[in-house]
Backbone bond lengths (Angstrom), bond angles and torsions (degrees), N, CA, C in turn:
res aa  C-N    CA-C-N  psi(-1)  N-CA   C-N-CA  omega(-1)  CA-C   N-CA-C  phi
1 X - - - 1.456 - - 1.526 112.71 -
2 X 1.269 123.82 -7.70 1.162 139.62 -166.95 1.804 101.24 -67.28
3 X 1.229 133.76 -179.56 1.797 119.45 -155.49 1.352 125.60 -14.31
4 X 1.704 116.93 62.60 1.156 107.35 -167.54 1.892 82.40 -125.38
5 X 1.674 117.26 151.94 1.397 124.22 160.34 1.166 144.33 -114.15
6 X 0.870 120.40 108.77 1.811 136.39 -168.61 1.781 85.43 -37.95
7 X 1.524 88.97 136.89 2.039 88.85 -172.85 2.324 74.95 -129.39
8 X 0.962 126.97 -68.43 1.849 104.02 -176.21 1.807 92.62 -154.38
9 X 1.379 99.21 175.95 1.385 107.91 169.80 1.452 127.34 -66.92
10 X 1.490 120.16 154.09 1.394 134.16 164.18 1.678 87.56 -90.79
11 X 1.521 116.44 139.55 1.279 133.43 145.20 1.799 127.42 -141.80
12 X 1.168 108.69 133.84 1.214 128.33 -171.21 1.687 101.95 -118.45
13 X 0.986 133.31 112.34 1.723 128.35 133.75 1.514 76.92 112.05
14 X 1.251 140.80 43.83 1.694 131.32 -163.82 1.269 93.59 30.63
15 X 0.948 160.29 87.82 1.434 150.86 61.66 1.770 128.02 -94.12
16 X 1.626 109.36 153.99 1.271 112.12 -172.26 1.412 107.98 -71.21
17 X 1.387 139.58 132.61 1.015 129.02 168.90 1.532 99.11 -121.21
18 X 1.144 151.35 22.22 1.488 148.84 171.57 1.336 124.85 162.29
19 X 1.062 125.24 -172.21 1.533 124.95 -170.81 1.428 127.73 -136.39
20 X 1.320 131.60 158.07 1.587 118.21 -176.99 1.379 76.68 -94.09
21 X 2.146 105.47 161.84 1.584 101.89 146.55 1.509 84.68 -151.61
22 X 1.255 88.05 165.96 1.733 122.43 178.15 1.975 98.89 -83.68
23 X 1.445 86.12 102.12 1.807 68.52 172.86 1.901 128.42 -86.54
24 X 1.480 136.41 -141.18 1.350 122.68 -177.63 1.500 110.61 -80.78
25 X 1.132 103.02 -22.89 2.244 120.40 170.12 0.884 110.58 -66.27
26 X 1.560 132.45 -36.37 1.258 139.31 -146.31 1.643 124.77 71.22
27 X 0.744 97.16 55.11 1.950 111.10 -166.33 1.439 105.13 -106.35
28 X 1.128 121.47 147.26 1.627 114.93 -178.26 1.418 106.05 -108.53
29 X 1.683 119.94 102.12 1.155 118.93 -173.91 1.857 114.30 -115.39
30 X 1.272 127.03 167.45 1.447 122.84 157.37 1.357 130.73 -120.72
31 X 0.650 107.69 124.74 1.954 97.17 145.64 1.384 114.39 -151.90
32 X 1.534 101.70 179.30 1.484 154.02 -116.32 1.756 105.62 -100.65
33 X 1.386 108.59 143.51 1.508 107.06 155.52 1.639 115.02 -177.50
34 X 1.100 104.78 160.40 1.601 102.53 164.40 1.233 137.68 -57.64
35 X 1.724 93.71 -36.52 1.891 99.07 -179.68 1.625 76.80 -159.55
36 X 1.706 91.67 132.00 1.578 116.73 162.58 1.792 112.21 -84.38
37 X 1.283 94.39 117.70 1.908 84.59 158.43 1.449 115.29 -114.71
38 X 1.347 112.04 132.33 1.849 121.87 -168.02 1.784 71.79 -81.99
39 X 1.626 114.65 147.96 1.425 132.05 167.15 1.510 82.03 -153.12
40 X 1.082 113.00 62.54 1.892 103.25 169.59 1.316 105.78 -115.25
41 X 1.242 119.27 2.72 1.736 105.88 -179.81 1.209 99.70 65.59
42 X 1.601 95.76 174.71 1.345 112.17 -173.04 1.638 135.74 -55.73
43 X 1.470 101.65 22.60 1.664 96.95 163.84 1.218 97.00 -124.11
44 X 1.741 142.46 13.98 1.381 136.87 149.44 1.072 112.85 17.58
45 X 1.756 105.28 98.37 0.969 124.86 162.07 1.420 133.81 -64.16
46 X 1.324 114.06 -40.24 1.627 100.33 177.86 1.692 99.42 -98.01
47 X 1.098 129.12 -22.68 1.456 126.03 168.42 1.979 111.73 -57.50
48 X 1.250 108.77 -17.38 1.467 87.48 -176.97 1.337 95.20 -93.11
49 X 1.435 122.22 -30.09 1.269 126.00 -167.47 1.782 103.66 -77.16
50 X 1.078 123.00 -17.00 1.548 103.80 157.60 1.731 110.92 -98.55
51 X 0.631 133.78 43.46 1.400 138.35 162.57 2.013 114.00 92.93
52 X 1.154 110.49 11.93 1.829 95.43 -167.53 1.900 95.05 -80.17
53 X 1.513 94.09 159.17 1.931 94.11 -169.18 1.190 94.48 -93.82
54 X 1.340 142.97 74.95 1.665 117.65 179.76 1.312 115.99 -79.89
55 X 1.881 129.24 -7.72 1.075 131.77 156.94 1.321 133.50 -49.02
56 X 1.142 104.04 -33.46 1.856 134.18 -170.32 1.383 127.19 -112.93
57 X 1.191 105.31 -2.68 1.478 122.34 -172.69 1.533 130.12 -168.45
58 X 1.239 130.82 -20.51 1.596 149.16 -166.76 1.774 83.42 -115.06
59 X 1.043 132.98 -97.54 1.088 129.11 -132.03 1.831 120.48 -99.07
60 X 1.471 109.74 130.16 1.295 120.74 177.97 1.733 118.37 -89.50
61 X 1.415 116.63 134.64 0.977 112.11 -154.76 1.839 94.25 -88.57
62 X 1.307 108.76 154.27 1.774 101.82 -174.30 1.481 119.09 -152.44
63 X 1.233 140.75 102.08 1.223 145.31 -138.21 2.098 104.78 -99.31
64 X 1.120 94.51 82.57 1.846 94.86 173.08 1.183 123.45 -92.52
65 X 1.706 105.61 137.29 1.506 126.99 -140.74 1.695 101.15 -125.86
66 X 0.800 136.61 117.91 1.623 127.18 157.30 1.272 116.27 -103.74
67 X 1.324 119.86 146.22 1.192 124.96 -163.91 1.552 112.39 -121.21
68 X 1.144 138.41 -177.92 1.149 127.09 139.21 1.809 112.13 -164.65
69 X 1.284 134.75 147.42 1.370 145.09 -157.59 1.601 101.35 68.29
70 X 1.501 110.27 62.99 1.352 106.23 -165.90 1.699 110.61 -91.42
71 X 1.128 142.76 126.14 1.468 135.02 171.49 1.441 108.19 -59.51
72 X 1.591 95.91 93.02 1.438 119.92 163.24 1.691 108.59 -150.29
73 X 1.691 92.17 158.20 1.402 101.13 156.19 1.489 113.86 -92.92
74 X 1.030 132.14 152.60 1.171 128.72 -176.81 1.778 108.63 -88.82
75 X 1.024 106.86 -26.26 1.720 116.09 -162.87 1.721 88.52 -91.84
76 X 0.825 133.23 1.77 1.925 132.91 178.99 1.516 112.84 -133.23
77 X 0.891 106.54 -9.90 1.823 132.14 158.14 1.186 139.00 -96.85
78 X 1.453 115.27 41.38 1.235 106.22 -163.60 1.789 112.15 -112.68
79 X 1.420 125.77 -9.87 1.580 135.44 146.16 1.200 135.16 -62.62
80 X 1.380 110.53 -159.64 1.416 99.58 158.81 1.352 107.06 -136.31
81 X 1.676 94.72 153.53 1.867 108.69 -158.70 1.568 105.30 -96.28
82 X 0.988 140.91 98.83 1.263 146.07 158.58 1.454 110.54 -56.94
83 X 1.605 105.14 131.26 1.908 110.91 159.43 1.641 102.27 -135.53
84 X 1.933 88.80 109.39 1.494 99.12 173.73 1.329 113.99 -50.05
85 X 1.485 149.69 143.33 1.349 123.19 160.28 1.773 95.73 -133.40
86 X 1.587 101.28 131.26 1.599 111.00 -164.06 1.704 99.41 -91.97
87 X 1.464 111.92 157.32 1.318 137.35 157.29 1.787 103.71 -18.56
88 X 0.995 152.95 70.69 1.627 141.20 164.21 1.712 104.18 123.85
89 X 1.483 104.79 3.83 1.871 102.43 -175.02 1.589 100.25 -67.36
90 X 1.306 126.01 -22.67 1.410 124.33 -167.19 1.618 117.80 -103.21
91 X 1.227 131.23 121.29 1.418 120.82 -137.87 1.606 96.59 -105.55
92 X 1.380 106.04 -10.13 2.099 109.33 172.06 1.584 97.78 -93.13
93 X 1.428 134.51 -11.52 1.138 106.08 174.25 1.954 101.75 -137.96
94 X 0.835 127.13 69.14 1.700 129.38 -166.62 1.273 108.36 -50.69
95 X 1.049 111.93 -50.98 1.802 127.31 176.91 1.396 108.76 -60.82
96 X 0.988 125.45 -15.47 1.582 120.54 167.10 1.855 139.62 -47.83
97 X 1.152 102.94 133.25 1.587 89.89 -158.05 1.627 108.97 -81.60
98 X 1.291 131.27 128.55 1.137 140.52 -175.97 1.984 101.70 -34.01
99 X 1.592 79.21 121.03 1.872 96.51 174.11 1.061 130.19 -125.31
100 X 1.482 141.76 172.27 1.821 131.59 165.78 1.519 84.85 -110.66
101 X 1.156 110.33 144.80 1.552 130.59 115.31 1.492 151.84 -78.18
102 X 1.557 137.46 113.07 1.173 128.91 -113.91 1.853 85.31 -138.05
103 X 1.377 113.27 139.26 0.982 132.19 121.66 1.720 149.46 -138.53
104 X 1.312 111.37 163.58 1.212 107.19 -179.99 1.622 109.00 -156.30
105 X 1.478 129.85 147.75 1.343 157.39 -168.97 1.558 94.97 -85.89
106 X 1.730 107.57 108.32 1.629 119.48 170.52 1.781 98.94 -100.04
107 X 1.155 124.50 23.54 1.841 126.83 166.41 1.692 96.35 125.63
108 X 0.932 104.09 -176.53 1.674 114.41 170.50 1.683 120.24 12.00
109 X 0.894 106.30 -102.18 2.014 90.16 -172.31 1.683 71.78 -139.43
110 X 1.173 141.06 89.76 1.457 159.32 -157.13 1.545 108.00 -172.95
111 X 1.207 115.06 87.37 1.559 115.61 176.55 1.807 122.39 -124.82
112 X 0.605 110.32 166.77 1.851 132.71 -162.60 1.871 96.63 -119.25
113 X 1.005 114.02 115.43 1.337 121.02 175.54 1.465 126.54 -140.56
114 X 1.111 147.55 179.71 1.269 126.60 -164.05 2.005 129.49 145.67
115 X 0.975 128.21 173.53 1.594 122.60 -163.95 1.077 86.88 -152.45
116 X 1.640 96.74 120.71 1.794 107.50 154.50 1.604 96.95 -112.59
117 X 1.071 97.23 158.91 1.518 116.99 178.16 2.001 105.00 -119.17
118 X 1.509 111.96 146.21 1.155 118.58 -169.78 1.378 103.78 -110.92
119 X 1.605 106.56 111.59 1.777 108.41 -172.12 1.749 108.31 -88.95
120 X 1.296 95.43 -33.32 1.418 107.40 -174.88 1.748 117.14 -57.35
121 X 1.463 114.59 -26.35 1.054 131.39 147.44 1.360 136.42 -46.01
122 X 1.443 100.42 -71.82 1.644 121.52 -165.37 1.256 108.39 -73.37
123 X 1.274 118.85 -24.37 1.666 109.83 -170.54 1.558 120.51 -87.47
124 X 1.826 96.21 -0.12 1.795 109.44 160.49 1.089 111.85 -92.84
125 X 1.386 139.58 -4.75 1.640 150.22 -147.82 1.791 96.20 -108.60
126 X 1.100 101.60 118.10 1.769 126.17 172.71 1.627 92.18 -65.14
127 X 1.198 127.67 -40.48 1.703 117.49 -165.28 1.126 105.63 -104.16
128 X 1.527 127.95 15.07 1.290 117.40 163.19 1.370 132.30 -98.57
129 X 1.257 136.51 125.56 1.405 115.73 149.22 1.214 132.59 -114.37
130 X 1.474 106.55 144.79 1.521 121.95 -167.25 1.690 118.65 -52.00
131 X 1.288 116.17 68.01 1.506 108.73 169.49 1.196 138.93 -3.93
132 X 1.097 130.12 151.78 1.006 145.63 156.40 1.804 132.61 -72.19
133 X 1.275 131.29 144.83 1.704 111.91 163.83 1.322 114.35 -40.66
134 X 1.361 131.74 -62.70 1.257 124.60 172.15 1.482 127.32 -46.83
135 X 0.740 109.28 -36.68 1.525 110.11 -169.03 1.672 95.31 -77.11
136 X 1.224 114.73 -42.10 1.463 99.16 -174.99 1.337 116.93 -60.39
137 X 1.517 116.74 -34.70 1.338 132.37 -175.90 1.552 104.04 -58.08
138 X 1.351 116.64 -37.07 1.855 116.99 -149.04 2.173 68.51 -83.23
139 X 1.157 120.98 -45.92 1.637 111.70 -162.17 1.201 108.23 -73.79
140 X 1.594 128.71 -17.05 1.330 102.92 167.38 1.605 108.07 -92.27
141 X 1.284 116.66 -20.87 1.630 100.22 -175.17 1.300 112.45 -62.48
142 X 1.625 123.24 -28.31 1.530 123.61 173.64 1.390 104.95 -79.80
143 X 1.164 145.00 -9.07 1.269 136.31 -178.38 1.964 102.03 -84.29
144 X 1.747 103.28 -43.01 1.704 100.01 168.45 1.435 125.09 -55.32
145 X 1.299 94.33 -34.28 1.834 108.10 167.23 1.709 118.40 -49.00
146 X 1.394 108.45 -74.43 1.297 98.05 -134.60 2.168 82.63 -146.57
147 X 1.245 119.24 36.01 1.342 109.16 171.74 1.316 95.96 -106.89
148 X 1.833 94.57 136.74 1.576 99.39 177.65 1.882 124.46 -48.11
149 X 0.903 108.16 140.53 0.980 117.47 -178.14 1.610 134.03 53.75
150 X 1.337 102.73 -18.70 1.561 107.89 178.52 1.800 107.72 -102.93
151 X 1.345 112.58 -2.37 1.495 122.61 173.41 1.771 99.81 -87.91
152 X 1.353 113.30 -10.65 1.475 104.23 172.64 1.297 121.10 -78.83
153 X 1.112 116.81 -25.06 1.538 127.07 -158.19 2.114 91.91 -69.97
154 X 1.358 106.81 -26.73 1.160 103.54 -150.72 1.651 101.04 -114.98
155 X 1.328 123.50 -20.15 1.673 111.57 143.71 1.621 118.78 -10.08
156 X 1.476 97.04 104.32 1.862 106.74 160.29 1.498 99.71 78.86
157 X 1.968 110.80 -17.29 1.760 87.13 -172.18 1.427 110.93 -71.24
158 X 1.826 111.73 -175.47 1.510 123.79 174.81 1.189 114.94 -98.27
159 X 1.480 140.20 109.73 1.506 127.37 172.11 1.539 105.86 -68.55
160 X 1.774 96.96 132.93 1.703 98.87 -175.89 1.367 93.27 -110.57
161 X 1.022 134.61 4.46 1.359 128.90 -161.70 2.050 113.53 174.66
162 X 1.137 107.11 124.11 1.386 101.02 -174.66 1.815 103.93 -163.64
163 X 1.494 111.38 123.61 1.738 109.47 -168.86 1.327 96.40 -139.90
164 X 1.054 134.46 126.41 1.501 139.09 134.20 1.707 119.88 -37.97
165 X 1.024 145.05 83.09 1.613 160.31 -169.26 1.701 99.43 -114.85
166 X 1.096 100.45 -165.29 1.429 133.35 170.56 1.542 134.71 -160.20
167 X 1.239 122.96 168.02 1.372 107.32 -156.13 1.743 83.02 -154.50
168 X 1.738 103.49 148.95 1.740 114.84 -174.98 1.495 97.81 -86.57
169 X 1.247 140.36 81.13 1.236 134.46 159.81 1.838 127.37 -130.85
170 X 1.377 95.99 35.15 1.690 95.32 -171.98 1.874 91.24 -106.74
171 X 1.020 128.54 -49.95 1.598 109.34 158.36 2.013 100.77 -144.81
172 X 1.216 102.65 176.80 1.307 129.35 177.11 1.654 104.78 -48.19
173 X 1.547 123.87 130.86 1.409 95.66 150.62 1.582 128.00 -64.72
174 X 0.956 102.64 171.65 1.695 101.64 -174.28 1.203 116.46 -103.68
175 X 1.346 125.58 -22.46 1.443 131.16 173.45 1.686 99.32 -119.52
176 X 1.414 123.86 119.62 1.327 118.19 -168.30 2.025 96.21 -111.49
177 X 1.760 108.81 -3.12 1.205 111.43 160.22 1.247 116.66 -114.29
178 X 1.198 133.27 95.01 1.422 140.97 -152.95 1.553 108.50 -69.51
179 X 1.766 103.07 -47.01 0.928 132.48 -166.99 1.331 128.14 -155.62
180 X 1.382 118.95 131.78 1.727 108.36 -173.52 1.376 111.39 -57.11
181 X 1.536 98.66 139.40 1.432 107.56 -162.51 1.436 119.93 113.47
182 X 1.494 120.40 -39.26 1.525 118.13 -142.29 1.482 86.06 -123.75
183 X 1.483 114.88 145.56 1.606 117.27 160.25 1.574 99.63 -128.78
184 X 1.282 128.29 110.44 1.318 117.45 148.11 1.097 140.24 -50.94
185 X 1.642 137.50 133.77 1.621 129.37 -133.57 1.764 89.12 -149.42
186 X 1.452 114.59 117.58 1.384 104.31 157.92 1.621 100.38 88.35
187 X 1.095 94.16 -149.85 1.910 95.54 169.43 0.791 143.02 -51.84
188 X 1.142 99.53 -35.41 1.866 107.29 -174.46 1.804 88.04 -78.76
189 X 1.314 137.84 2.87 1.455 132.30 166.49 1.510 101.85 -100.60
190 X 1.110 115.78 5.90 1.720 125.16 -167.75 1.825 101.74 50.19
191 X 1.329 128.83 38.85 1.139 146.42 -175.47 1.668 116.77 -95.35
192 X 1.271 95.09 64.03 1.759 128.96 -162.18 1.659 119.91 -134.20
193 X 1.189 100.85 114.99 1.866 105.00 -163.92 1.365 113.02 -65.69
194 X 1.259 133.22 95.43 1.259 120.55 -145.11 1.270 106.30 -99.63
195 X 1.262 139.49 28.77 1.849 153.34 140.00 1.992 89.75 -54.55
196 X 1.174 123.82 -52.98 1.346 95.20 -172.48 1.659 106.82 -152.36
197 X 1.481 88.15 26.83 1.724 88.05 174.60 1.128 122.21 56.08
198 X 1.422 140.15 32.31 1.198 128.09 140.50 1.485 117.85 -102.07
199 X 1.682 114.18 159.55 0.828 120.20 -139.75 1.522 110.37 -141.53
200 X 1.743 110.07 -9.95 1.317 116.09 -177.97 1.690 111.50 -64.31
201 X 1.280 106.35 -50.82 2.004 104.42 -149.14 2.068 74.10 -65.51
202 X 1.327 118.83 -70.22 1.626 112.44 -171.28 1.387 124.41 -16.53
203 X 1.706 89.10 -67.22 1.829 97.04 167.17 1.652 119.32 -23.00
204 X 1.455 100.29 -83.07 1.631 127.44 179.81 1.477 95.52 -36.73
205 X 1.308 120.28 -45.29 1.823 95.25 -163.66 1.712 101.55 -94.71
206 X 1.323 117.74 -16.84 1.457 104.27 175.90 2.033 98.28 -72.51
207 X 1.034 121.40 -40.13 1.124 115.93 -172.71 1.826 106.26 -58.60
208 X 1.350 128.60 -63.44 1.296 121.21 165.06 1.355 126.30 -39.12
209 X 1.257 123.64 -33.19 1.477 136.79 -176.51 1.535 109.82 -64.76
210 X 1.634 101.09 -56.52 1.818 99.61 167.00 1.624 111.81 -82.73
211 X 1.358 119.86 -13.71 1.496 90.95 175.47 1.635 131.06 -90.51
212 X 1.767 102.21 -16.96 1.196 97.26 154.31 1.430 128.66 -61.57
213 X 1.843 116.11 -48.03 1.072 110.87 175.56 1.742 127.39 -32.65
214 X 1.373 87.45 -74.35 1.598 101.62 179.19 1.987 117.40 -47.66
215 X 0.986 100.81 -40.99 1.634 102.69 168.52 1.212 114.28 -82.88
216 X 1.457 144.07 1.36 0.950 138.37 110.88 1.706 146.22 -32.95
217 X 1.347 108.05 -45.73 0.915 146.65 157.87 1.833 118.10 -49.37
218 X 1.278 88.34 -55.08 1.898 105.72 -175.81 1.373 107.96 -80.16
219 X 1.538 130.05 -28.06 1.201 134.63 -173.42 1.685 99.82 -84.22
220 X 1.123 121.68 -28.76 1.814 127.91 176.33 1.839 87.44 -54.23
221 X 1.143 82.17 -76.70 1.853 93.71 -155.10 1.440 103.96 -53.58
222 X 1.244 103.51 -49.85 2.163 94.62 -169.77 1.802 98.05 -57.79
223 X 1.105 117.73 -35.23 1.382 123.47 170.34 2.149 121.34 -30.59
224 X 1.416 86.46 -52.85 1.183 87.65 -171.18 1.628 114.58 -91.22
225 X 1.700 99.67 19.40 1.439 114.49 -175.96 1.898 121.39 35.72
226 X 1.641 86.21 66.28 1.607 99.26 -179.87 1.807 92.39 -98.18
227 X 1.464 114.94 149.18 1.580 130.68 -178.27 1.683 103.37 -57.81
228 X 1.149 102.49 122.10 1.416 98.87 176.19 1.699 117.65 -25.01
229 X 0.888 147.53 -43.36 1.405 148.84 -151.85 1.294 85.46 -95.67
230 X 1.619 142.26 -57.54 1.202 141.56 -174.50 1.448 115.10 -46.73
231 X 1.561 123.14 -29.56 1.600 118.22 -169.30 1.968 105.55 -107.16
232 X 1.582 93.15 -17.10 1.378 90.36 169.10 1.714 129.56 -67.42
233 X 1.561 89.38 -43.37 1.413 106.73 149.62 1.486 127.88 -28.62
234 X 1.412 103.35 -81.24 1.292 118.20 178.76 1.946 129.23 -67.16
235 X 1.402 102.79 -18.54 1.806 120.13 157.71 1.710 86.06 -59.72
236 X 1.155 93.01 -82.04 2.103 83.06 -174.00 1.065 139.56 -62.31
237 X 0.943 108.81 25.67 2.034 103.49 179.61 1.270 107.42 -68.42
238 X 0.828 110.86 171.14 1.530 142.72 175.37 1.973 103.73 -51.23
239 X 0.901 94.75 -59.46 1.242 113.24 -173.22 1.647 124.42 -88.13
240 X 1.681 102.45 -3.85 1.567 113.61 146.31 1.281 116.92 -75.35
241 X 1.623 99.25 -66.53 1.341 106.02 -173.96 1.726 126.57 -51.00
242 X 1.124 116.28 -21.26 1.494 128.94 161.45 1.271 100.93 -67.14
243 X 1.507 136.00 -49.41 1.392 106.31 -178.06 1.324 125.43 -107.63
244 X 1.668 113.71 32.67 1.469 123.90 148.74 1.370 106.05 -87.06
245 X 1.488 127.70 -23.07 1.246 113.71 176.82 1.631 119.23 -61.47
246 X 1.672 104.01 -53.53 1.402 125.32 -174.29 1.557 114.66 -42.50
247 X 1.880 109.62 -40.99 1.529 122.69 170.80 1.020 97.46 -72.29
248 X 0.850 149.49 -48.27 1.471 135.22 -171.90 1.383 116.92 -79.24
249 X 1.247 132.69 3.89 1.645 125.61 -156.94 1.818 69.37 -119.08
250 X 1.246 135.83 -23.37 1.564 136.42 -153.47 2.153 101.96 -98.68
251 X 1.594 98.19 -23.92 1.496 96.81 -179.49 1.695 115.27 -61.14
252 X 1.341 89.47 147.87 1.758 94.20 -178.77 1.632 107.49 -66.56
253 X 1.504 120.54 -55.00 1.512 95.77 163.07 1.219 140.55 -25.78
254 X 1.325 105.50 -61.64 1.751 127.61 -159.04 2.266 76.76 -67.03
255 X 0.855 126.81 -38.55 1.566 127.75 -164.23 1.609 88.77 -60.79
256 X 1.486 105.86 -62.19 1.342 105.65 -153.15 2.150 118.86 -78.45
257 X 1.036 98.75 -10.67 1.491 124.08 179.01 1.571 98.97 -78.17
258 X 1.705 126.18 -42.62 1.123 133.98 -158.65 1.222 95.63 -69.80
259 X 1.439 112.53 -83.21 1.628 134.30 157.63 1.729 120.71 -17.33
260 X 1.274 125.44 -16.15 1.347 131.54 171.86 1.585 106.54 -105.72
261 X 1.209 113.74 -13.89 1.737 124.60 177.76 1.686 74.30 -74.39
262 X 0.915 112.89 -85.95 1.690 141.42 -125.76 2.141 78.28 -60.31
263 X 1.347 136.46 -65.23 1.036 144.62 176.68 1.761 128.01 -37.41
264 X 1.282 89.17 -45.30 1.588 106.72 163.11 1.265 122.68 -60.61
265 X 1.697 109.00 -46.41 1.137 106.95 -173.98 1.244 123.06 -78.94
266 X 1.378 126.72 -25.35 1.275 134.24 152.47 1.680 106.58 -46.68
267 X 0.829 130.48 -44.36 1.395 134.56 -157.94 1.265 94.26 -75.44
268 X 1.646 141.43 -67.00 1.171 143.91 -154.30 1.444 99.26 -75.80
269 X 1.461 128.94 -34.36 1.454 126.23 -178.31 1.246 112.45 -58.04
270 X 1.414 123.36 -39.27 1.977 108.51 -171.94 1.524 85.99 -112.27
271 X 1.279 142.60 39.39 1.202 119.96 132.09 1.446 139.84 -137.95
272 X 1.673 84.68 13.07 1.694 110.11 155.81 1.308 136.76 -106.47
């Protein structure tokens, strides 16, 4: 299964029971499962394919940079350097949607640098308009140039690595079961701590959270030796899936992820 790509769902009985993928040949193959989890990050594959907007609403676009022979001290560098940049602070691009600029020290003169842009913001903002790839590119190459203080870090260094991507952190998805069958896990749930955008330890525990559940769940029913199609059925009803939501709307993660949406956004509103 290894370079192979989820191309859409198998469904039987309205529910998902498996997936096509493109394997490393290019062959159109399937298989099978009880419960699909999308872990594709932010180009979520079976989440776009049931309708969630992460183009338009879920996802911030974010440009990561590695550096190396970076102009730093290491002993005065040892966090990470945030540069707020507001709605009109930049006078070559005014229309630009309020962004950070980021650094941080990966050991020795080895740094991680980079621009996220805040969509969750800008797309209520009368003075914004929604960029383009290029345009972001022409604003960060002038920002490596000549932005106070965060254009120093990068004097004389080597870029080893630098991509324009995106990342699920402008709000939560809202339906994290799209579809019977499917749990969205991590990003593709926009399930990303958005104090500093990472997204691994969250990921990992929403993913344990539904897989115990649900194998919990699967060990009841295969138990009472119902026909495969009979317990798949019944994992999805209506009236499961409502109360995988309810456990999950009750986890201390899912609490504390919510509450850092909800905190941020206050935060970025009166000072962007």
């Amino acid at each position: 299964l290894l370079n192979s790509e989820v191309i859409e769902p198998i469904e039987k009985d309205n529910i998902c029971i498996g997936v096509k993928y493109k394997d490393k040949n290019g062959d159109i193959q399937q298989i099978y499962g009880n419960v699909i989890l999308d872990c594709s990050g932010h180009s979520a594959v079976l989440g776009r394919y049931y309708g969630i907007p992460y183009d338009i609403k879920i996802n911030c676009p974010i440009i990561k940079c590695i550096i190396s022979e970076a102009n730093i001290d290491i002993d005065k560098i040892q966090h990470l350097h945030v540069y707020i940049i507001g709605n009109g602070d930049l006078n070559y691009a005014p229309n630009f949607p309020p962004c950070t600029a980021f650094a941080f020290s990966k050991g020795g003169k080895n740094m991680e640098v980079g621009l996220m842009l805040y969509m969750r913001q800008a797309i209520k903002m009368k003075t914004v308009n929604i960029p383009s790839d290029d345009e972001i590119m022409m604003v960060w190459d002038k920002l490596k140039q000549n932005y106070p203080g965060f254009s120093e870090f990068l004097k004389e260094a080597r870029i080893d690595y630098e991509e324009l991507t995106a990342i699920s952190n402008a709000r939560l998805v809202k339906h994290v079961l799209p579809k019977a069958g499917v749990v969205l896990i991590g990003e593709s749930a926009g399930f990303v701590d958005p104090f500093g955008s990472s997204g691994l330890y969250s990921s990992m525990e929403m993913a344990n959270f539904f897989v115990k559940m649900l194998s919990r769940k699967l060990d009841y029913i295969t138990d009472s030796n119902s026909t495969d199609s009979k317990h798949k059925l019944e994992i999805w009803s209506s009236k499961n899936i409502n109360e995988y939501k309810k456990q999950w709307n009750k986890d201390p993660t899912f609490k504390y992820i919510k509450k850092s949406y909800f905190q941020t956004g206050i935060f970025y509103w009166y000072i962007l």
